[in-house]
C-alpha positions as CSV (number, residue, x, y, z in Angstrom):
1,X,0.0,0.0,0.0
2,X,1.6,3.6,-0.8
3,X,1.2,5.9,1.8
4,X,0.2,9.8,0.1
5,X,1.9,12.5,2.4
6,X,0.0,16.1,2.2
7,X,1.8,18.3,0.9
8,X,2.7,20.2,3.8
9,X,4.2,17.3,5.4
10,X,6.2,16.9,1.8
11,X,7.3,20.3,2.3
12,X,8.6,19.9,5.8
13,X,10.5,17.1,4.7
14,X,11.9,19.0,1.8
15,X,13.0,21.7,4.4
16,X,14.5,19.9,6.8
17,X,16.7,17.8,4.4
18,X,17.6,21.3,2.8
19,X,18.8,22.6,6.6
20,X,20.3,19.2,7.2
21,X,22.5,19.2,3.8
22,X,23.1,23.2,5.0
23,X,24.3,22.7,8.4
24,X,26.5,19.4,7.5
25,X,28.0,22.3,4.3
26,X,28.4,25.2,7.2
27,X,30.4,22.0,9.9
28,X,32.8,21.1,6.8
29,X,33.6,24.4,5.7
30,X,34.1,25.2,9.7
31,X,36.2,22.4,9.4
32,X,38.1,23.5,6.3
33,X,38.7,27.3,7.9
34,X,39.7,25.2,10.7
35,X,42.6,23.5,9.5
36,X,43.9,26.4,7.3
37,X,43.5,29.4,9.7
38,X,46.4,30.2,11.7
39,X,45.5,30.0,15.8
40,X,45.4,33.7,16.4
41,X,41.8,33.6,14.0
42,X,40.4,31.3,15.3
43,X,37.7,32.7,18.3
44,X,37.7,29.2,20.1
45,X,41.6,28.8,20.4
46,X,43.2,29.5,23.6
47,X,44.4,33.2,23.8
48,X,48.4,34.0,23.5
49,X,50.2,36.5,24.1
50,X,52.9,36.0,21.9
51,X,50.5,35.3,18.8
52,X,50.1,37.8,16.3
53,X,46.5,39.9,16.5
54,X,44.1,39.4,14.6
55,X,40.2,40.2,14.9
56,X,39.5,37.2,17.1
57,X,42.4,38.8,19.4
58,X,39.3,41.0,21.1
59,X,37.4,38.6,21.8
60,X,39.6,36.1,23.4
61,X,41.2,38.8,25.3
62,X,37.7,40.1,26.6
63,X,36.7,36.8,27.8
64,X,39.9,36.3,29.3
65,X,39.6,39.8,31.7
66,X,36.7,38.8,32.9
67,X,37.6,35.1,34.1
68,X,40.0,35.3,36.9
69,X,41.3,31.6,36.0
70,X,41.4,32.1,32.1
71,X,43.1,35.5,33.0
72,X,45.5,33.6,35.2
73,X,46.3,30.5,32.9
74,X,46.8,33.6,29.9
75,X,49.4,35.1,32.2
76,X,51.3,31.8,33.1
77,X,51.4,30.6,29.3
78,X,52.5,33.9,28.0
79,X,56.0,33.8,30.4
80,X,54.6,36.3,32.7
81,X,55.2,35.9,36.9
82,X,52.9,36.9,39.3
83,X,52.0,36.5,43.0
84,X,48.4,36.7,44.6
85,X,47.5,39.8,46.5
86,X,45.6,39.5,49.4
87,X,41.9,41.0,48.9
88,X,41.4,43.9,51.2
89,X,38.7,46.5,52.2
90,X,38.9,50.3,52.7
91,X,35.6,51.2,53.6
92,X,33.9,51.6,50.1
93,X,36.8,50.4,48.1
94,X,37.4,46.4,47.9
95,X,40.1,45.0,45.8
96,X,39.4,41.1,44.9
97,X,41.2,38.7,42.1
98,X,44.3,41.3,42.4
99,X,47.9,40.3,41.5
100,X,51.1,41.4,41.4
101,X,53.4,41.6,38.5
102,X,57.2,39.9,38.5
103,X,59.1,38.5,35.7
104,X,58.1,38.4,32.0
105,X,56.9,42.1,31.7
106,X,58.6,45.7,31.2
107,X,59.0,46.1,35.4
108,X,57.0,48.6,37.1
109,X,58.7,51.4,39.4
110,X,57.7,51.3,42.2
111,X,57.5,47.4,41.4
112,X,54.9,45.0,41.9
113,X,51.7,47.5,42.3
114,X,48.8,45.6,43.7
115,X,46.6,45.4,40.3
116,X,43.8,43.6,39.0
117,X,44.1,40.2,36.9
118,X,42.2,42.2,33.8
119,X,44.2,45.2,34.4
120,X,47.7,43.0,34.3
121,X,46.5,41.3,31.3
122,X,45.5,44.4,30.0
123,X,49.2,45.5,30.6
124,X,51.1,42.5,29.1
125,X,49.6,42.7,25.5
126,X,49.5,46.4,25.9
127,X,53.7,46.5,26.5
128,X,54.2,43.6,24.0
129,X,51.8,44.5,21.1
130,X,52.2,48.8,21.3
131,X,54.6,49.7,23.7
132,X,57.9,48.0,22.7
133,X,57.0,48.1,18.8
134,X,56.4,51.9,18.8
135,X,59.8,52.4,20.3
136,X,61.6,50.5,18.2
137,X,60.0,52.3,15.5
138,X,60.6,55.9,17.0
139,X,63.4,55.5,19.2
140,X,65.7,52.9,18.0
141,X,65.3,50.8,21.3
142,X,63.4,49.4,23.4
143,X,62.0,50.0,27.2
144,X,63.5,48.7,29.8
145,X,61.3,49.9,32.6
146,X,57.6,51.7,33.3
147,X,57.4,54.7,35.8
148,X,54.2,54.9,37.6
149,X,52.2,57.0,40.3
150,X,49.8,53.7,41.5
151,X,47.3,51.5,41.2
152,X,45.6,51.7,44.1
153,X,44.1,54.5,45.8
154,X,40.7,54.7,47.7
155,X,38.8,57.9,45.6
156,X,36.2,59.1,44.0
157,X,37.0,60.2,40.4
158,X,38.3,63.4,40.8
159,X,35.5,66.2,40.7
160,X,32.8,63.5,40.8
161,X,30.4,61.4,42.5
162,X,31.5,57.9,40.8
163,X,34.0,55.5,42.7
164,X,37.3,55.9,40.4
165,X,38.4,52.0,38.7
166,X,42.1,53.5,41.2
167,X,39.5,52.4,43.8
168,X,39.7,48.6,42.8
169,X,43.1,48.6,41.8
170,X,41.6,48.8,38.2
171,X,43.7,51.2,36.9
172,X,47.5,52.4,36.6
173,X,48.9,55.6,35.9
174,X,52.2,55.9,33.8
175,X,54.3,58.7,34.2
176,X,57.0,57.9,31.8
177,X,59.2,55.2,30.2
178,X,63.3,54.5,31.1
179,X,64.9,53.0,27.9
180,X,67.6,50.9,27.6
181,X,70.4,53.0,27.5
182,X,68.8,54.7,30.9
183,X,67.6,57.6,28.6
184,X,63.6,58.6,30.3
185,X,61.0,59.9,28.3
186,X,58.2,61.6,30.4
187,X,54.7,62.3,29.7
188,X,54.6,65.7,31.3
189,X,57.7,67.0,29.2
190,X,57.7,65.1,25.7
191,X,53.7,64.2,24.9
192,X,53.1,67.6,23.2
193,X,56.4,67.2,21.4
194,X,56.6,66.8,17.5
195,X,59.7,64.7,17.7
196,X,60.3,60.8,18.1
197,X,59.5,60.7,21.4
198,X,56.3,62.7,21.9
199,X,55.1,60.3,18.2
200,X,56.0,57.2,21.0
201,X,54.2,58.5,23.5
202,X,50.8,59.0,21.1
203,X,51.1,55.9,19.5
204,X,51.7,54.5,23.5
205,X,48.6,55.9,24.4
206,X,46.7,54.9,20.9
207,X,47.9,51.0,21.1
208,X,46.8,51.6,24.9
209,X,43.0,51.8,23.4
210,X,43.0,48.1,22.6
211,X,43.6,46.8,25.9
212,X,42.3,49.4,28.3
213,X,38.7,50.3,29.0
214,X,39.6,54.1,29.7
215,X,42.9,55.7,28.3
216,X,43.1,59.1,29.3
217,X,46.1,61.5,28.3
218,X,47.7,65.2,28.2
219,X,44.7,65.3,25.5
220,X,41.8,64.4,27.7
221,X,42.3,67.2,30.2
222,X,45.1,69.1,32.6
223,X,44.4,66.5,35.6
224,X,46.2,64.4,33.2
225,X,49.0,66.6,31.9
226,X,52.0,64.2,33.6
227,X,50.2,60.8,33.1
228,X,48.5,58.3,30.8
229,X,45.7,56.8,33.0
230,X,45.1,53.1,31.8
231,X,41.6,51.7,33.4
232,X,39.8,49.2,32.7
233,X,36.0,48.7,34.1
234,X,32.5,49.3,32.6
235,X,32.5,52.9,30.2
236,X,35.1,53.2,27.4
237,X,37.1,56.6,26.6
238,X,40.2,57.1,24.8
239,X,42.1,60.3,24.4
């Protein structure tokens, strides 16, 4: 006996094979990109600090700041040492999944602030990928160590309501850059400058953009005339 589906049932059929035969063309050309794509494009690979950037860099790296294990495991692969910070309380202001930088990095002076894991992270790719490319490219050497005014400090932004990201160890302020042969380039005396090093500090502070939330400069007002304030946290502003 043959059977005589409706033809709404024969369409239905039709459609699913035609999503079937889609979906199993979408897996083997997932496949295909798979195998040929280098790591650093791939959006489920591992994130690396030492890879190349590509687009899927963002997204890895965004996942990464906000899991304190991923951000951790990113760290350790990558060559960079770090110790755990205690968490602590200041009224208001409570620093949690905070580190402290060591080996692996450009070093901090004053060394080893207490900073968050997304704000360290932030700070690896950030000296890696912007900071030691743009001076080689401007200064004909590299960076051999960060000047800083903190991480930490229990505030309000200043002239505002709002808990600043200092308050969470969120944030670090650079003040200027020692380079190898001890030569120091500062923010307050070389940003404005239209010579190689005030071009490293701008393209510092651009490449900063990627990795930081807020990036604020000489440009964004006076209160940051002798610093580039790298934050991370919730609203984005670079200048």
């Amino acid at each position: 006996m043959r059977i005589s589906f409706p033809p709404l049932v024969r369409g239905l059929a039709r459609l699913w094979a035609g999503s079937v035969e889609l979906l199993t063309g979408l897996t083997l050309l997932g496949l295909g990109v798979a195998a040929w794509a280098p790591s650093q494009d791939l959006p489920w690979t591992p994130l690396r600090l030492g890879e190349p950037l590509s687009w899927a860099t963002d997204l890895k790296f965004a996942a990464a700041a906000r899991d304190p294990l991923r951000c951790r495991a990113v760290l350790r692969a990558g060559g960079v040492g770090f110790s755990e910070a205690s968490p602590r309380r200041d009224g208001d202001c409570v620093v949690s999944n905070a580190l402290r930088l060591g080996g692996g990095v450009i070093p901090l002076s004053p060394a080893a602030p207490v900073m968050s894991c997304a704000e360290a992270l932030g700070y690896a790719f950030w000296t890696r990928h912007a900071v030691q490319p743009a001076a080689r490219e401007h200064l004909g050497r590299e960076v051999a160590r960060i000047d800083h005014y903190g991480t930490y400090a229990c505030r309000n932004i200043r002239g505002g309501h709002m808990m600043s990201q200092h308050a969470a160890a969120n944030a670090l302020d650079v003040a200027g850059f020692r380079l190898q042969d001890g030569a120091r380039v500062s923010v307050r005396g070389d940003f404005r400058r239209d010579d190689p090093r005030g071009r490293f500090l701008r393209q510092g502070r651009d490449g900063a953009c990627r990795w930081f939330r807020a990036v604020l400069s000489p440009d964004y007002d006076a209160a940051h005339a002798d610093h580039l304030h790298l934050g991370q946290g919730v609203w984005g502003k670079c200048q």
